[in-house]
N, C-alpha and C positions, 0 to 999 in steps of 0.2 A: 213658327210654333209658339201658342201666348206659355209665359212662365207660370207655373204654378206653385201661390203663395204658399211658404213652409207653415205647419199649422201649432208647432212651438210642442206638443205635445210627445211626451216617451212613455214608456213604458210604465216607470216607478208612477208617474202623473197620472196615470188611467186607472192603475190598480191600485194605489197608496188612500185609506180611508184612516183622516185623523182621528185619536181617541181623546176624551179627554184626560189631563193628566191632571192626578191628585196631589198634595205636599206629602211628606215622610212623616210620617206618627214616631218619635224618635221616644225610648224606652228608657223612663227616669230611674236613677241607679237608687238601690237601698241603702235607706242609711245605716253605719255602724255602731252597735250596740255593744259597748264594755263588757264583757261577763268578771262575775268574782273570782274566778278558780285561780288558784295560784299554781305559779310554775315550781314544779318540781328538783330541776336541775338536775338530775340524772342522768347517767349514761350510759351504755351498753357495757363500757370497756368496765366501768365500775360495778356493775350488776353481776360481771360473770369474770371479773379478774378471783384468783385466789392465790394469796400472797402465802408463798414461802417459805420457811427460817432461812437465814443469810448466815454461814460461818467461812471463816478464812481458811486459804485452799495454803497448806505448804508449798513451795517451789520447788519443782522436780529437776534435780541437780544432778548428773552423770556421775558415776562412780568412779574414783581415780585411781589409773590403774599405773603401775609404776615396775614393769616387767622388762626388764633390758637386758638382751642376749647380749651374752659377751664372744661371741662366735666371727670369725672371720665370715665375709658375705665371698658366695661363689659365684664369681664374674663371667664363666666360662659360658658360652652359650651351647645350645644342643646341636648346630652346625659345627662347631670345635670338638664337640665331644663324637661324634659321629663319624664325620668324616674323615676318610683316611689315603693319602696319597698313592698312588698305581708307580710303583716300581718298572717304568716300561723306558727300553733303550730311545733314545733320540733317535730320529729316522734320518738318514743322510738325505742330501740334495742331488737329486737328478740330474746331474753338471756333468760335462763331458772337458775336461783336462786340456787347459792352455788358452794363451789370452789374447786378445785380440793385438793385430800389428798393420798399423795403418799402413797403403803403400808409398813410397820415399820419394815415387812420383810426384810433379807437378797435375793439378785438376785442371785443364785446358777450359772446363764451362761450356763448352759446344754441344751444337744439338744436333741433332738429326736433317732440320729444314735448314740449318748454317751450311751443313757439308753437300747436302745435295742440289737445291735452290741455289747457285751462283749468282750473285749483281751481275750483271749483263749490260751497266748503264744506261744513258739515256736514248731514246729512241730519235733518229732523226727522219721528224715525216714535215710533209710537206702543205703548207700554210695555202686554205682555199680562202683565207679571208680578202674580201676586194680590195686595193689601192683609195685610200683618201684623194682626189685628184682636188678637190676644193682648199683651196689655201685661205689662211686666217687672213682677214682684212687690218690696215694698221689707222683706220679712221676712229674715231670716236665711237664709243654708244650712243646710239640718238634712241632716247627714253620715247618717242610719240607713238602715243598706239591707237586706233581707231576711234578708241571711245575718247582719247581726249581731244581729235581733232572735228570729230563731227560732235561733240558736247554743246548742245545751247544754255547758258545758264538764262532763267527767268527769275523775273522780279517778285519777290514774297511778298503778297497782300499782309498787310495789318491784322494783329490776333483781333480777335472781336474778343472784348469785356464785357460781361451779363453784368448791368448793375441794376440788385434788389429794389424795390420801390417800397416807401415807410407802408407801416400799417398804418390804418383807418379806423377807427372803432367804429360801425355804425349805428347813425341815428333813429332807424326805425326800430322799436322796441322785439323783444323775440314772443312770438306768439305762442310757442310750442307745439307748432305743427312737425309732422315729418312727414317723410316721401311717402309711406303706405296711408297716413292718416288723410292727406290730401289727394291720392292717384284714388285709394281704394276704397269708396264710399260702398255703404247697404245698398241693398235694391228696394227702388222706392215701392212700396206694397203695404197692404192695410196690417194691423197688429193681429196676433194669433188669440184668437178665441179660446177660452178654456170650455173643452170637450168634456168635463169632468161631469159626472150629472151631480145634480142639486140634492142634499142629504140633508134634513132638517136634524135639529140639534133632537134628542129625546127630552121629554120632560121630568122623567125622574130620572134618578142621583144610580139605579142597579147597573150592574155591568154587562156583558156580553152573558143575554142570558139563553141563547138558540142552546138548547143539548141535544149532544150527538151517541152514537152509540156507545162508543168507550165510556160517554161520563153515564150511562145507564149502568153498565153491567161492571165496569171496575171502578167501583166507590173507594173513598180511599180511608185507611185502616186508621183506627183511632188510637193517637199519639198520644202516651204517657209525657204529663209535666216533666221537664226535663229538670234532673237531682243538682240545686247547687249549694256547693257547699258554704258556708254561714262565716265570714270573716270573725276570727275573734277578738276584740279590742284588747291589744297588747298592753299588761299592766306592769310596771317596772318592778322588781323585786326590791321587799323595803330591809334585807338582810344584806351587807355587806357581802364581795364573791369573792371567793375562797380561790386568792390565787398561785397556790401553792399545787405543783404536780405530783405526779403518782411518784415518780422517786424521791420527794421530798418527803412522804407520807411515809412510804415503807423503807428506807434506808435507813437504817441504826448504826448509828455513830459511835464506833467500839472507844472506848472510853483506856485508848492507850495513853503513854508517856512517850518523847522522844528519849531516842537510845543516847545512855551515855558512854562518854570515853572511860575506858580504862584506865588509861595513862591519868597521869596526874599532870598536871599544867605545870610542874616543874620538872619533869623530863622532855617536854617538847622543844626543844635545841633548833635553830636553822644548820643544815648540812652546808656545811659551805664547800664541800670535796668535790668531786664531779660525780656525775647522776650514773646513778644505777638503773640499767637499763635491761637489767636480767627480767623475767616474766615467768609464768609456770608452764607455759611453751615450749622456752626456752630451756627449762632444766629439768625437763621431761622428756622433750626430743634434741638428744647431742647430737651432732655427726660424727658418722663412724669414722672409726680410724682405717683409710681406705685408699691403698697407693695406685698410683696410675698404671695403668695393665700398658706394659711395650707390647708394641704390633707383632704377632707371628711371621719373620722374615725367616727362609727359607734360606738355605745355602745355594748362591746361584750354581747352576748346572752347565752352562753357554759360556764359552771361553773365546772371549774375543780378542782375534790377531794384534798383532803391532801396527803391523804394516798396512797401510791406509789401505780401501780399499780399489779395485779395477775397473768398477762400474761398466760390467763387460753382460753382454745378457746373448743369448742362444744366438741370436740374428745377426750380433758382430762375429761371433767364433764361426760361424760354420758358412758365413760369405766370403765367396770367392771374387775378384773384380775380374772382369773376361775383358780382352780386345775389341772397341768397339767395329763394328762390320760395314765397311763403308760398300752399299749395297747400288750398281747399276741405272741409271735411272733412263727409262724406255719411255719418256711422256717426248712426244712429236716435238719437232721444232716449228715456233709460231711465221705461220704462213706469208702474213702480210693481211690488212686489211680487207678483208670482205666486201663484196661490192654491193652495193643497193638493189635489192632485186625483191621484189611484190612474193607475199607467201603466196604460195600455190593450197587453198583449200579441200583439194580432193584428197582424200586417203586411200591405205587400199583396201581399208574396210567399206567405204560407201562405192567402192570401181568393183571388187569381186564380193559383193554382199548379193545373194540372191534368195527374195524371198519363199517362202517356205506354207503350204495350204496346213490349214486348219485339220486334224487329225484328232478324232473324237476316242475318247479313252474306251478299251475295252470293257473297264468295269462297269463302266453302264449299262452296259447290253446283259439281260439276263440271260442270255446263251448266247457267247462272243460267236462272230461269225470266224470259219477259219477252224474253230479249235472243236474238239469232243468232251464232255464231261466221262471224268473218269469213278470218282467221288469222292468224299469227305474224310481229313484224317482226323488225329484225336482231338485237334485245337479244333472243331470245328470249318476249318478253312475247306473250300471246293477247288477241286485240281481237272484242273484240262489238260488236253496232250492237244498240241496242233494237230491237223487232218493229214498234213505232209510229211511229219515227225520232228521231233527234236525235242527240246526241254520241255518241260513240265511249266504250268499255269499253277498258278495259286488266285483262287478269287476270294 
């Protein structure tokens, strides 16, 4: 089958029609032009501030009140004052008279399996184990065992040593070929022709002027110059700024004096005493005079014995100790060994087991055979009587 040269051609190369391309017309900025007007310096906060009169506010000081009961305080609470104690008799103890009295007897510790189970010692049965007939030899141990007499040793060949051989740098220069560039040449074939058809250049400079429908019937709406506004050349103000704030402006500085002393500089002494540390706290609110309330103790009502107590409770007073009952013992006396004998797996459920036929249930039958409808009582239920007699069916 001959190969068929590839003809270098795609899609974009068939259909792609160069335009010519023009430079950018780039849009020279305006120059800016100074104006005269002076800047105003104005401001909002100045425009629409309205200042005030400023007077001194007096300090709002509490009124001092100097009212001191001289009244004992009542410590009593409304649980003391309320409550009142129930005059009711103590209830005696449900105790039945007299104390316990251990018996004078010795506790023997014995049980029930001690007195009835007697040691019976040990059993003398009879030894099935065989006679050793083999007697110990008085030779040596001779250590040889198979594997060391039939063992051949052989002779170990020499390790082999790999020795590296030097490097070479070689003399023929590198060409920069590689395995793909050398195995996987082109296929030898003539160059691809360009399919493109021939487009002569136009001769005038207009653009793509074919019109289609759209540029017939929607024309395009005529753009007002677009409004920019006029940089205005910033002119420094030739008046000094005024850097004085709005509370330097409107705050009036009352035109006091500082406060003087009283005292004359020759009444003012160092205290050399110890410091007074009273305050108008402190001689306003005194503590009362106010003694310590004793706890309400009760006169006890429970009178307790001298005499230590018994530590006696229901279950020692009213136990009796009985004679233990040495009771009869009917268990067999042991036979002797058992003889080896193969279990027998018959029982006498698989020897007298006889099987039984299938018996289909009455209720199935919409008219049991055998029986007469009689009919229906309150619950709905249907009652037969047998044909031969006797109880009654319920269906």
């Amino acid at each position: 089958m001959a190969q068929i040269p590839m003809e270098g051609i795609s899609t974009a190369k068939r259909d792609y029609i160069a335009h010519e391309v023009l430079p950018l017309k780039l849009k020279e900025p305006e120059k800016h032009v100074k104006s005269d007007e002076s800047m105003d310096l104005t401001s909002i906060y100045r425009q629409d501030y309205n200042p005030h009169p400023i007077c001194q506010v007096l300090p709002c000081l509490p009124r001092e009140t100097r009212d001191i009961s001289g009244a004992k305080m009542d410590t009593k609470s409304t649980y003391e004052d309320d409550y009142v104690l129930w005059n009711e008799p103590k209830t005696e103890m449900i105790r039945p008279d007299g104390g316990y009295h251990p018996p004078e007897e010795k506790f023997d510790h014995r049980t029930v399996v001690q007195d009835d189970y007697l040691y019976r010692g040990p059993v003398a049965t009879q030894s099935c184990k065989p006679l050793n007939l083999n007697q110990k030899s008085k030779d040596p141990f001779e250590n040889m065992t198979n594997y060391r007499v039939n063992y051949v040793p052989h002779p170990l060949e020499k390790r082999y040593i790999h020795q590296y051989e030097k490097y070479k740098p070689s003399e023929v220069p590198f060409n920069g070929l590689t395995t793909h560039k050398v195995s996987y040449k082109g296929v030898p074939a003539k160059p691809a022709k360009l399919a493109k058809p021939y487009q002569p250049k136009p001769l005038h400079d207009c653009p793509f002027s074919s019109t289609t429908e759209f540029q017939e019937k929607y024309q395009a709406w005529p753009l007002h110059p677009i409004f920019t506004k006029k940089n205005v050349e910033y002119i420094p103000p030739v008046e000094k700024m005024d850097l004085r704030t709005t509370t330097q402006l409107h705050y009036k500085h009352l035109n006091g004096k500082p406060a003087k002393m009283c005292r004359s500089l020759a009444q003012l002494k160092k205290n050399t005493g110890p410091f007074d540390s009273s305050s108008t706290m402190k001689e306003d609110y005194k503590s009362w005079a106010c003694k310590r309330v004793k706890p309400i103790t009760h006169a006890p009502e429970l009178t307790f014995p001298d005499e230590p107590m018994d530590c006696l409770s229901t279950f020692r007073t009213h136990y009796l100790p009985h004679p233990l009952t040495i009771t009869k013992s009917y268990k067999p006396a042991w036979s002797g060994p058992r003889p080896h004998t193969l279990l027998d797996a018959k029982t006498i459920y698989a020897t007298s087991y006889t099987p039984k036929g299938i018996v289909k249930c009455l209720a199935s039958y919409k008219d049991p055979p055998g029986y007469i409808f009689e009919g229906t009582n309150a619950d709905g239920h249907k009652l037969y009587i047998p044909a031969s007699g006797g109880e009654c069916l319920k269906g």
